[in-house]
C-alpha positions as CSV (number, residue, x, y, z in Angstrom):
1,X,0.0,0.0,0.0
2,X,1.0,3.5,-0.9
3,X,2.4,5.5,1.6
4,X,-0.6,8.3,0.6
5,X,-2.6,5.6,0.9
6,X,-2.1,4.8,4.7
7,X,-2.3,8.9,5.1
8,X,-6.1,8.5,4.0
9,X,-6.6,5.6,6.3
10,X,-5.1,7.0,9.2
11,X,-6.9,10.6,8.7
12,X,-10.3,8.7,8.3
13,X,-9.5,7.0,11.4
14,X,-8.9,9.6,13.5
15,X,-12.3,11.5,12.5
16,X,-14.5,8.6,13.5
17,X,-12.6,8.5,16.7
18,X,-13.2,12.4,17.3
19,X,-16.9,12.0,16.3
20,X,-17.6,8.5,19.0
21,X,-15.9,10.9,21.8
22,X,-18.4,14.0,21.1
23,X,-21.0,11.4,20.8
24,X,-20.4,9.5,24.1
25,X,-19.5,13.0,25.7
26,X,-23.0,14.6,24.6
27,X,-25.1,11.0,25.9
28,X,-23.3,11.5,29.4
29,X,-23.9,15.4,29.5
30,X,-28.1,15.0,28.4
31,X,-28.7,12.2,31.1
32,X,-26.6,14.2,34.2
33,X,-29.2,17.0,33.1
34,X,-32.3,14.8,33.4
35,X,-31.1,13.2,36.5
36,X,-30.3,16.7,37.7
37,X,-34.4,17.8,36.6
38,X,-35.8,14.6,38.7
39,X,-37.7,13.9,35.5
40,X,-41.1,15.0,34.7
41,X,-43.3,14.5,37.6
42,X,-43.3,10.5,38.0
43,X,-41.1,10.8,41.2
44,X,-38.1,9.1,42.6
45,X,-38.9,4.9,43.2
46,X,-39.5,4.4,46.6
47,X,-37.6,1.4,48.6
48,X,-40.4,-0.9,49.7
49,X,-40.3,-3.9,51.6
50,X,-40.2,-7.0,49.5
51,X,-44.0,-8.9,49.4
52,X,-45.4,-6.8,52.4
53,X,-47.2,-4.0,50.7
54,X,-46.0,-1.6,53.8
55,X,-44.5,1.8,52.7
56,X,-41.1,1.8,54.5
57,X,-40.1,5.1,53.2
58,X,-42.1,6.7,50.7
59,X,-39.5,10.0,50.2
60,X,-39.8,11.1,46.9
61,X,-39.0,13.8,45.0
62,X,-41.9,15.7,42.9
63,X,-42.1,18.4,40.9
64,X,-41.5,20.6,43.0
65,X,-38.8,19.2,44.7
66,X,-40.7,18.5,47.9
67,X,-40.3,15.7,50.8
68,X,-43.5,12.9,51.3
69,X,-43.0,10.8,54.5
70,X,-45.2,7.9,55.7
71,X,-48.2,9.7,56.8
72,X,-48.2,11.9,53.4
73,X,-47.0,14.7,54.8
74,X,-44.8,17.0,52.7
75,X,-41.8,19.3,53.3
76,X,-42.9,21.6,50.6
77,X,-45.8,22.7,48.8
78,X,-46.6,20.2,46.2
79,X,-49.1,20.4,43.6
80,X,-51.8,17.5,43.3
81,X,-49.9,16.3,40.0
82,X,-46.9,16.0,41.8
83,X,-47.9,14.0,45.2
84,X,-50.1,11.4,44.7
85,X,-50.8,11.3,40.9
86,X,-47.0,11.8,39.9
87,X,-46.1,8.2,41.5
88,X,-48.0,6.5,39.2
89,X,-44.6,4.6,39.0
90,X,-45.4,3.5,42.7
91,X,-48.3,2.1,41.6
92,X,-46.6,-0.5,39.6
93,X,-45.5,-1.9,42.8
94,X,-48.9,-2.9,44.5
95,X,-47.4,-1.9,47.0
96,X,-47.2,2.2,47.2
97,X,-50.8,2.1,45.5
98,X,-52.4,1.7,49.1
99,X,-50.4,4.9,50.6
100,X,-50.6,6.6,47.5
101,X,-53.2,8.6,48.2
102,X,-53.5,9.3,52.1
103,X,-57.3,8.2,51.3
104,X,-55.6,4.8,51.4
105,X,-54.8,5.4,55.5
106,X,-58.0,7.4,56.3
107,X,-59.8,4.0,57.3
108,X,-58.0,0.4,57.6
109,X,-61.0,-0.5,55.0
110,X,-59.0,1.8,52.0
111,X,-55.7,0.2,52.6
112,X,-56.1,-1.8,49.0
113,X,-52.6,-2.4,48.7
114,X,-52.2,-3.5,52.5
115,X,-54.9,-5.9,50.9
116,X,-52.1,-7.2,48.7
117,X,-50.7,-8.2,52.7
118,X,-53.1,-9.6,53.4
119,X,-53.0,-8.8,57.1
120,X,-54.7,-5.7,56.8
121,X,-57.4,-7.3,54.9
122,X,-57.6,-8.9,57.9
123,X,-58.2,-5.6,59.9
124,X,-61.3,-5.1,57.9
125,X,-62.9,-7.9,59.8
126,X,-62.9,-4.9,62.7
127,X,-65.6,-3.7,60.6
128,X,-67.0,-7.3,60.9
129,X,-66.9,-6.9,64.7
130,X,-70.0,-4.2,64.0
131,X,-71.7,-7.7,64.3
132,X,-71.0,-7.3,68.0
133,X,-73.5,-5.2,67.3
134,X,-76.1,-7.7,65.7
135,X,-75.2,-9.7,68.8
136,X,-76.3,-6.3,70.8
137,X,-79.7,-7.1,69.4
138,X,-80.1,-10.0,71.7
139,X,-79.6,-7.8,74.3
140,X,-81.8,-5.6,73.1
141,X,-85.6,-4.3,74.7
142,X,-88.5,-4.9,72.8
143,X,-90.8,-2.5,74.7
144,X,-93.4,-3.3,72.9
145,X,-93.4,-6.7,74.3
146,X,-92.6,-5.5,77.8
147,X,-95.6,-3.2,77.5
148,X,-98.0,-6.3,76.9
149,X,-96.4,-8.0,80.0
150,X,-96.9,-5.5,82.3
151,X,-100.8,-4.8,80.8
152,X,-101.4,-8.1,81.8
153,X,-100.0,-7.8,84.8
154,X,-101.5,-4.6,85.8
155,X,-104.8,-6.1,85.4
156,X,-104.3,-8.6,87.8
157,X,-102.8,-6.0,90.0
158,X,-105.6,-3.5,89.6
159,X,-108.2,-5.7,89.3
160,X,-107.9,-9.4,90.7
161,X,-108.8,-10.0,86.6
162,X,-107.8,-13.8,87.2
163,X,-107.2,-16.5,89.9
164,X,-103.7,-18.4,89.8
165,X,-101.8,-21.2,92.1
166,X,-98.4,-20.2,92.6
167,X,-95.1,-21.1,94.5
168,X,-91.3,-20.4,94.9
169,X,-88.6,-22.6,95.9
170,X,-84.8,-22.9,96.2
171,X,-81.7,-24.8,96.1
172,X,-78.2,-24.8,96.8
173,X,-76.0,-25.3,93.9
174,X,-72.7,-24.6,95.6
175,X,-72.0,-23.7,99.1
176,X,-68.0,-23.3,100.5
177,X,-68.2,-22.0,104.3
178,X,-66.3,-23.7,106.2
179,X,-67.9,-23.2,109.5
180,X,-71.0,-25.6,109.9
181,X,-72.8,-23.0,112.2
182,X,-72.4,-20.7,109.3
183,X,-73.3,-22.4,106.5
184,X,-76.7,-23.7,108.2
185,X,-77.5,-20.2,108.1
186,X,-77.7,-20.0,104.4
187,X,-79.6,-23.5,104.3
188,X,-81.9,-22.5,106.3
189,X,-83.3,-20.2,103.9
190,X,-83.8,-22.7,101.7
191,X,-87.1,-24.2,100.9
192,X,-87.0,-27.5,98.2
193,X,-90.0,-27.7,95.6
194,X,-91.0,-31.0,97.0
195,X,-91.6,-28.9,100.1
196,X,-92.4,-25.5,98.5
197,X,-96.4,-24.9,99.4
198,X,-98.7,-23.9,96.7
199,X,-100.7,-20.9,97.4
200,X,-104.1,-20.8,95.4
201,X,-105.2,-17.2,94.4
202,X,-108.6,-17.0,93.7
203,X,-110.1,-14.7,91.0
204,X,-111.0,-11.0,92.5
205,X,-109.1,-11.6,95.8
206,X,-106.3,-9.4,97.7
207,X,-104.1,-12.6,97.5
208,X,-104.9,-12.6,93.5
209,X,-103.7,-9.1,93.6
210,X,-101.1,-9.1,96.2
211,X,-99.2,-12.4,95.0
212,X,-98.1,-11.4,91.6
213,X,-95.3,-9.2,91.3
214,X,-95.1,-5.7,90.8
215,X,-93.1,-6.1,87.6
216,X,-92.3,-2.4,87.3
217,X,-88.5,-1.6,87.0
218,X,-86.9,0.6,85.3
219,X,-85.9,0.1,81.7
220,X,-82.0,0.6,83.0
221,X,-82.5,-2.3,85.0
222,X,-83.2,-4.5,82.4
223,X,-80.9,-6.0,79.9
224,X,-83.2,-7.7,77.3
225,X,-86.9,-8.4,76.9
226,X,-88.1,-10.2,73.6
227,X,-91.3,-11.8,72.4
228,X,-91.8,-15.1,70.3
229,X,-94.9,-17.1,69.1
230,X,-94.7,-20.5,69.9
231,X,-97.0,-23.2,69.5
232,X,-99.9,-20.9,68.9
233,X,-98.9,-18.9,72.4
234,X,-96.7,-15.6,72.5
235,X,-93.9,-15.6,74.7
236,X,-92.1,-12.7,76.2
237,X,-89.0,-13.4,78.0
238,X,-87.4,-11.2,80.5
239,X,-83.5,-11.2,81.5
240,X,-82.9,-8.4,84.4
241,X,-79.3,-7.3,85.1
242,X,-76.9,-8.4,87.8
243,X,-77.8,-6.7,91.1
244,X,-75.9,-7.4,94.3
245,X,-77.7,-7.0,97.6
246,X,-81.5,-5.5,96.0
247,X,-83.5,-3.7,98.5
248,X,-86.8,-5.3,98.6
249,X,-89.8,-3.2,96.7
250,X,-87.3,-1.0,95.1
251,X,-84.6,-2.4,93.5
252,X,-85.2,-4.0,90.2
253,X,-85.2,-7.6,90.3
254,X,-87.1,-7.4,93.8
255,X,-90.3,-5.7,91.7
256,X,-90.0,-9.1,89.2
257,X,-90.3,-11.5,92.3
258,X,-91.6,-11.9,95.7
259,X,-89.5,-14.6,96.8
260,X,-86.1,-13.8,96.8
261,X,-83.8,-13.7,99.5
262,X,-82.4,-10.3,100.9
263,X,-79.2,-9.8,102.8
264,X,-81.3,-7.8,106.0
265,X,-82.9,-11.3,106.5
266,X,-79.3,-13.0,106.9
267,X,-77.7,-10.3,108.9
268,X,-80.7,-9.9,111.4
269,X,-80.8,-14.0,111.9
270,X,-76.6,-13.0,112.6
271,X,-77.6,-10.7,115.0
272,X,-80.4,-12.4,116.9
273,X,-79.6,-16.1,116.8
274,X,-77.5,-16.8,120.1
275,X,-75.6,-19.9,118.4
276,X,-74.6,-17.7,116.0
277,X,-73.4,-14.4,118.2
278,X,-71.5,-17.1,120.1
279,X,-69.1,-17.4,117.0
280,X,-69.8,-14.2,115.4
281,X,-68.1,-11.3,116.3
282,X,-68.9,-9.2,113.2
283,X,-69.8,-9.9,109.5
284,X,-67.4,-7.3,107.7
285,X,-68.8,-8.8,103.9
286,X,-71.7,-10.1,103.0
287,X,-73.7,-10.1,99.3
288,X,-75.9,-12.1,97.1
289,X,-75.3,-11.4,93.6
290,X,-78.4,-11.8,91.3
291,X,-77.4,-12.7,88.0
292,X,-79.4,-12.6,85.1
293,X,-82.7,-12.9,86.6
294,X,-84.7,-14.4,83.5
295,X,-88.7,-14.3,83.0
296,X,-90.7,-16.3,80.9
297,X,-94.2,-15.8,80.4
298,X,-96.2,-17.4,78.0
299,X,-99.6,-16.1,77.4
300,X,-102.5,-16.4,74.8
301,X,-101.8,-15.2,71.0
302,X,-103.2,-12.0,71.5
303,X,-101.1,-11.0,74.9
304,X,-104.0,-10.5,77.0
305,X,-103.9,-13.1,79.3
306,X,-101.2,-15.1,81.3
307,X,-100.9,-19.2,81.0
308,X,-97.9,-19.7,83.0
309,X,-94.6,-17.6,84.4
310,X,-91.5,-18.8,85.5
311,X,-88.6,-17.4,87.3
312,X,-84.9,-18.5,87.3
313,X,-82.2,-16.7,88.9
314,X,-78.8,-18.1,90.5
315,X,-77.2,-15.4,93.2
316,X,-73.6,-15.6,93.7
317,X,-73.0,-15.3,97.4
318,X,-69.8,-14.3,98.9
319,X,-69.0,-13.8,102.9
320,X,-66.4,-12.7,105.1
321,X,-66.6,-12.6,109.0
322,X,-64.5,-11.9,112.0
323,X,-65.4,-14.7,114.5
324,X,-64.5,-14.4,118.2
325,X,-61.4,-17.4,117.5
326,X,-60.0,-16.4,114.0
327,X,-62.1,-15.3,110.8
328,X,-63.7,-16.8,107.9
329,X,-64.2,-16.0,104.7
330,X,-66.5,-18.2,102.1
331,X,-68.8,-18.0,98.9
332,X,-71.3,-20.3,97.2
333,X,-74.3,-20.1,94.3
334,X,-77.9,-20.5,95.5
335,X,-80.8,-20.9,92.9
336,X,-84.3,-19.5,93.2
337,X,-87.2,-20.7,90.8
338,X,-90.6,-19.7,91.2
339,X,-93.9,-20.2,88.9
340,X,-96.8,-18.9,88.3
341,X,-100.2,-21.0,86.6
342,X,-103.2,-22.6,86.4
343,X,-104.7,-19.0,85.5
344,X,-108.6,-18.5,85.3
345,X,-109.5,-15.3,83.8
């Protein structure tokens, strides 16, 4: 090859090498200057945990150049394009989707993208718990059942409307006391239904009026009243709430019933039975716990006139006494039933 020749060659050479430098030069310079722009408003990817769908820093930068943290809030002013909108790019990640718009954290329900964990989805069952309040309902009064109880009951009471038998008994279900003396107080108060005497009420007597419970209390002493038809009958059942030591005539579960046991009866048969004042030397605790004092009275379709009632309550009692040697402490569960029939209107 000519010596001109290889002069061509090498001149040629050293223009496309000029050209590729330029070239490369003017790639590097145009991407520094969009890196240095932060693009055009899709904001910087966010780190993100892997398969979690939880934020763990959403710090972008948008448009403006301002600062997002977990809870949305921004170091500068940014416009609507810029925040929430602008990480579209997020989106592709399931994950930033849920805290891409702070609508996702205004109720564990709009958490989508925590849906993608899973867990959250989870949380929406707190919305589920609103069945609590379904349950509520069977705790709920139906006054318009109570109201046909106590018309029926107010008849009798105003106007001896119908003759009933009726009687009330009692058992012990659990009794821990460990002194003898003691615990034959509490047994003594206790009348079986083999033994319970049934008192006959006749039609337009006092006893007809007299016998039947006052059934008045007040609706904040009742936790649930609810009505039924069964077998061609309506039924209205009655559940009152705990009450420890009810005054008799006043308190609410003592207006339901006349044959409970109060706490003046035990205390006074303390104080005025030698045996026991020879052991006794003061009762520092002493309360019977009514618990769910229940109702059920089943009456004719129309809710005018009784067929039976029963009663059912257990009373938690619980003792504690200084005795002359020592002291003594005990508990136990006592059950009353009581029932109502054989009405004759």
């Amino acid at each position: 090859m000519k010596s001109s020749d290889l002069k061509v060659v090498a001149i040629i050479l050293s223009i496309a090498l000029f050209f590729t430098i330029i070239t490369s030069n003017a790639v590097s310079i145009a991407s520094v200057v969009i890196l240095a722009k932060g693009g055009t408003g899709t904001g910087a990817v966010q780190t993100v945990a892997p398969g979690t769908g939880d934020v763990q820093q959403q710090q972008g930068t948008t448009n403006n150049g301002g600062y997002v943290d977990n809870s949305g809030n921004q170091g500068t002013t940014v416009t609507p394009d810029a925040s929430q909108q602008g990480t579209n790019t997020q989106q592709g990640t399931n994950t930033q989707q849920g805290t891409n718009t702070q609508q996702g954290t205004n109720t564990q329900q709009g958490g989508n993208t925590q849906q993608g964990g899973n867990t959250q989805q989870g949380g929406n069952t707190q919305q589920g718990g609103n069945t609590q309040q379904g349950g509520a309902s069977a705790g709920a009064i139906d006054q318009a059942a109570l109201k046909i109880f106590q018309d029926a009951v107010n008849d009798i009471k105003n106007n001896a409307s119908a003759g009933y038998k009726n009687k009330a008994w009692q058992e012990v279900k659990e009794i821990n006391i460990g002194n003898e003396v003691l615990a034959n107080i509490i047994t003594g108060f206790v009348t079986s239904e083999e033994k319970a005497s049934i008192k006959d009420n006749a039609k337009g007597s006092d006893d007809s009026k007299n016998r039947m419970p006052a059934s008045n209390p007040q609706l904040s002493e009742i936790q649930s009243v609810k009505q039924e038809k069964k077998d061609g009958n309506l039924v209205i059942t009655i559940v009152m709430k705990d009450k420890i030591n009810p005054e008799e005539d006043k308190d609410g579960v003592a207006l339901m019933s006349r044959d409970l046991l109060y706490m003046t009866a035990i205390t006074n048969e303390i104080q005025n039975n030698g045996a026991i004042k020879a052991i006794v030397k003061d009762l520092e605790r002493a309360e019977l716990n009514y618990q769910q004092f229940t109702v059920v009275a089943t009456m004719s379709a129309d809710g005018k006139q009784f067929k039976e009632i029963t009663h059912y309550c257990e009373a938690a009692l619980s003792a504690k006494a200084k005795l002359l040697v020592g002291s003594l402490e005990g508990d136990g569960i006592l059950v009353f039933r009581a029932r109502y029939w054989d009405f004759v209107y």
